[in-house]
N, C-alpha and C positions, 0 to 999 in steps of 0.2 A: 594513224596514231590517235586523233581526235574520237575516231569512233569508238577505238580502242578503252581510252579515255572514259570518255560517255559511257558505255556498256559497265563499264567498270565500277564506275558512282553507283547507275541503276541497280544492281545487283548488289551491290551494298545497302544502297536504301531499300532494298526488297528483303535484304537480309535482318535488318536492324528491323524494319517493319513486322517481319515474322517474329523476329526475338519479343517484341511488345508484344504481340497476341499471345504469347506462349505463356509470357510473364504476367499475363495480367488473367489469364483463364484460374479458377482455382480448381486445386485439386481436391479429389475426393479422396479424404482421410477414412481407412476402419475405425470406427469405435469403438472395436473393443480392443484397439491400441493408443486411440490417443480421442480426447474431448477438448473440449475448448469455451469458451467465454469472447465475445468479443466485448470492447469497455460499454457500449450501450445495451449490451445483454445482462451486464451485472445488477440485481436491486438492491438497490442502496435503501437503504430506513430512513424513515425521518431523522430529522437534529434533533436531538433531544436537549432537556434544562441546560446542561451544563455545555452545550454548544460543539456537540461529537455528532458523527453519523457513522453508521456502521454498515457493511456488505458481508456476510458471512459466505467465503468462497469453498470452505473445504467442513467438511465434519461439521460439529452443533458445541460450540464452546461450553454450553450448560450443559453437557451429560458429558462423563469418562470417555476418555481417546483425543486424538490428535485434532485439530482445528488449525482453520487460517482466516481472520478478518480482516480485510480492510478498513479501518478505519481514515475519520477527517476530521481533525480538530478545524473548525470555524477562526478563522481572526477575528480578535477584537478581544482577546485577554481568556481566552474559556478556558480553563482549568478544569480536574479533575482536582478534589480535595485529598489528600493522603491516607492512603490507601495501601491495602497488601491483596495478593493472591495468594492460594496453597502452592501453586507448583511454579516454575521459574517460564518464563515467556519470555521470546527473542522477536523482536521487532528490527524490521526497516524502514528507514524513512526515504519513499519513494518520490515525494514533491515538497517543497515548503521548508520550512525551518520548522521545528518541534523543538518546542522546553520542556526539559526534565529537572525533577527535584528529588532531591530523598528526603525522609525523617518525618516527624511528625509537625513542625512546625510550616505551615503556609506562607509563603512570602515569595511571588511570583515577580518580583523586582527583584530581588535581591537575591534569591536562590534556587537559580535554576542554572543549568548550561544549554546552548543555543546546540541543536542535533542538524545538520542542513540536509540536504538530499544528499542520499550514498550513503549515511551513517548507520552503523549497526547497534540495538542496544536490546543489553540482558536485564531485566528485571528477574532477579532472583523472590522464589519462592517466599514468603513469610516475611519479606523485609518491606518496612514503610516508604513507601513512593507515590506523587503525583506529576501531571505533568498536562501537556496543551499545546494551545496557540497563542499568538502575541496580535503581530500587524498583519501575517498572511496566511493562508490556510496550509494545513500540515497532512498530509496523506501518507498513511503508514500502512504497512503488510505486518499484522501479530501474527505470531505460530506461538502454540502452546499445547498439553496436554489437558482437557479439561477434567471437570466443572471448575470453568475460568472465573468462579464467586470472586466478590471483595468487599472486604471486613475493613469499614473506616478505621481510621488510628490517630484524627485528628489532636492534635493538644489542642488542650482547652484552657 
């Protein structure tokens, strides 16, 4: 019965053992079915003034057709000032809290809503919006159709 026993673990752990190397070998993908990014293959841009960084993962947001950015609002208050697009963009926010504002009036205390991770948001085409980071940095996935331009709209 003991040896019985014994034999039985070994073969388990020979099993479980094999299961690791099979799991951990990777496969090789066709490519011209599927590509990929791993997160330190992405080039992120510099931050720019207003405290964003941007990765363009799909298409060229400045010429006509479809795009996908990632964007990183910085902590520490970085806004965008109020702003519109031509076409409407659908954002995720994939890390961080993001604030959003609409209208032409700036007041990042007072009018924005707090977006957390998992939030979905539509900025429609033509209509005045800004938005950012506060205390932690915000990492977002844009989709849009471009030329993703924007025409201030600040009140003055």
């Amino acid at each position: 019965m003991r040896a019985l026993n014994r034999s039985w673990r070994y073969l388990m752990m020979l099993s479980a053992f094999a299961g690791m190397l099979g799991a951990s070998a990777a496969a090789e993908l066709n490519p011209a079915a599927v590509t990929y990014k791993l997160p330190d293959q992405i080039p992120w841009g510099p931050v720019d003034a207003r405290g964003a960084q941007n990765a363009v993962v799909v298409g060229d947001p400045a010429k006509p057709g479809f795009y996908m950015v990632y964007t990183k609002w910085t902590k520490g208050n970085h806004f965008s000032r109020p702003h519109f697009h031509p076409n409407d963009r659908y954002i995720v926010v994939l890390q961080g809290t993001w604030y959003v504002g609409s209208g032409p009036k700036f007041d990042p205390e007072h009018g924005t809503v707090a977006m957390p991770a998992g939030s979905f948001v539509t900025h429609y085409g033509k209509q005045v919006h800004w938005d950012g980071a506060k205390n932690e940095d915000a990492v977002l996935l844009i989709m849009g159709d471009g030329p993703a331009t924007a025409t201030a709209a600040e009140e003055k």
